[in-house]
C-alpha positions in Angstrom: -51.8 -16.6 50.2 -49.6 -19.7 50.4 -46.0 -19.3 50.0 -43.8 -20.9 47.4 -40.9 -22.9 48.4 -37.5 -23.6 46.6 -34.4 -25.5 47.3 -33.2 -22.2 48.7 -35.9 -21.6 51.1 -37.4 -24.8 52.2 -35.6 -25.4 55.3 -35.7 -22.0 56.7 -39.6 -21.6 56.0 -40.8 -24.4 57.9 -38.6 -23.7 61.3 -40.7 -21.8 63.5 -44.3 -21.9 63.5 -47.0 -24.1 61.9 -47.1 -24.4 58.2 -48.6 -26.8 56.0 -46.3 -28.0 52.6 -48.2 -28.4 49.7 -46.7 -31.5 47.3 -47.3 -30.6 44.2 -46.5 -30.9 40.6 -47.9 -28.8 37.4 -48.6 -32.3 35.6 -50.9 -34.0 38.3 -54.8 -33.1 37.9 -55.6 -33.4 41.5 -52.8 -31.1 42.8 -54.8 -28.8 40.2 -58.0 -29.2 41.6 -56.6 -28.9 44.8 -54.7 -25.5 44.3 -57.7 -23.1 44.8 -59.3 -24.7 47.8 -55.3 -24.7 49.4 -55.4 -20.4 48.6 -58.8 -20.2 49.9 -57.7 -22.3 53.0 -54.0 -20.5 53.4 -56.3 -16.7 53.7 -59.1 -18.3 56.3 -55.9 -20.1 58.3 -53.6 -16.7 58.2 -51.7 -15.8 61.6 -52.6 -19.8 62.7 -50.9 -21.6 59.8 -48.3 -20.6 57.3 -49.3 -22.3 53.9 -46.9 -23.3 51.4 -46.3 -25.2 48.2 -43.5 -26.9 47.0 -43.2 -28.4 43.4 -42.2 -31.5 43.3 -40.3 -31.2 39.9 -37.8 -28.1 40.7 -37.3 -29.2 44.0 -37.1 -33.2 43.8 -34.9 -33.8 46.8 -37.2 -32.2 49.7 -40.1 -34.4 48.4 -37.7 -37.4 48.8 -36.3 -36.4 52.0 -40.0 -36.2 53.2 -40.5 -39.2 52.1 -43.6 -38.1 49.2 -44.6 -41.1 47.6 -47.5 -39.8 45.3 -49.2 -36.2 45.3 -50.7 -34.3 46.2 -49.4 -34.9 49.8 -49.6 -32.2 52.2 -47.4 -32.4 55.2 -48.0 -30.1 58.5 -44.6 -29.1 60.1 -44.6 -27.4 63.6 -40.5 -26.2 64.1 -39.5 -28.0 61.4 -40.9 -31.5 62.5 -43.2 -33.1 60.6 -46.5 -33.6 62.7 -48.6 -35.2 60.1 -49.7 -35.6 56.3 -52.8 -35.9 54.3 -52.6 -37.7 50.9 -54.7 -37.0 47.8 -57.3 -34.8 47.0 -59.7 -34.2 49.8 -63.0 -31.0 49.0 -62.8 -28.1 51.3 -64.7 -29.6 53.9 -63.3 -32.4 54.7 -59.7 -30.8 54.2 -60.9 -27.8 56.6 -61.6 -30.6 59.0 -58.9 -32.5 59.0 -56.4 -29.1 59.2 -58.6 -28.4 62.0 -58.1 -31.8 63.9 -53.8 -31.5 63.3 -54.4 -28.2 64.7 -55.8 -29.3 68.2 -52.7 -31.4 68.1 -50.0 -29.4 66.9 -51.0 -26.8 70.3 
């Protein structure tokens, strides 16, 4: 299950490991489409990948410190650092793929 992040949390979530932020905002259909492919995802990924959403609205200033410029945006962190990001809606497939690939590279 992916974990939520606040203002309060977000800095300390993403320093050790691999976890991939999840964009997002209550408002925006494809971050709504997206949701139940991301939980699906977050339990097949568990112990390789923490999994985490962040809404854009109650916490604006991580999303502009990130640099978010639309959403859904998803952005891998490994210790903090930002490895990568995938924009927009992608199905399962293609977004098991793609975690897959920043995977390979994150190790």
């Amino acid at each position: 299950m992916a974990i939520a992040l606040t203002s309060a949390n977000f800095k300390q979530k993403i320093q050790k490991g691999i976890t991939l932020v999840d964009f997002w905002a209550a408002w925006c259909g494809p971050c709504r489409q997206l949701a139940p492919i991301f939980e699906e995802l977050a339990k097949e990924y568990e112990g390789k990948i923490v999994f985490a959403k962040l809404d854009t609205e109650e916490a604006p200033e991580f999303a502009q410190e990130s640099d978010v410029q639309g959403i859904p945006c998803m952005i891998m962190f490994k210790d903090g650092k930002e490895i990568d990001r995938i924009i927009g809606f992608y199905p399962k497939p293609a977004l098991k793929s793609k975690i897959d690939e920043l995977l390979r590279q994150a190790q």
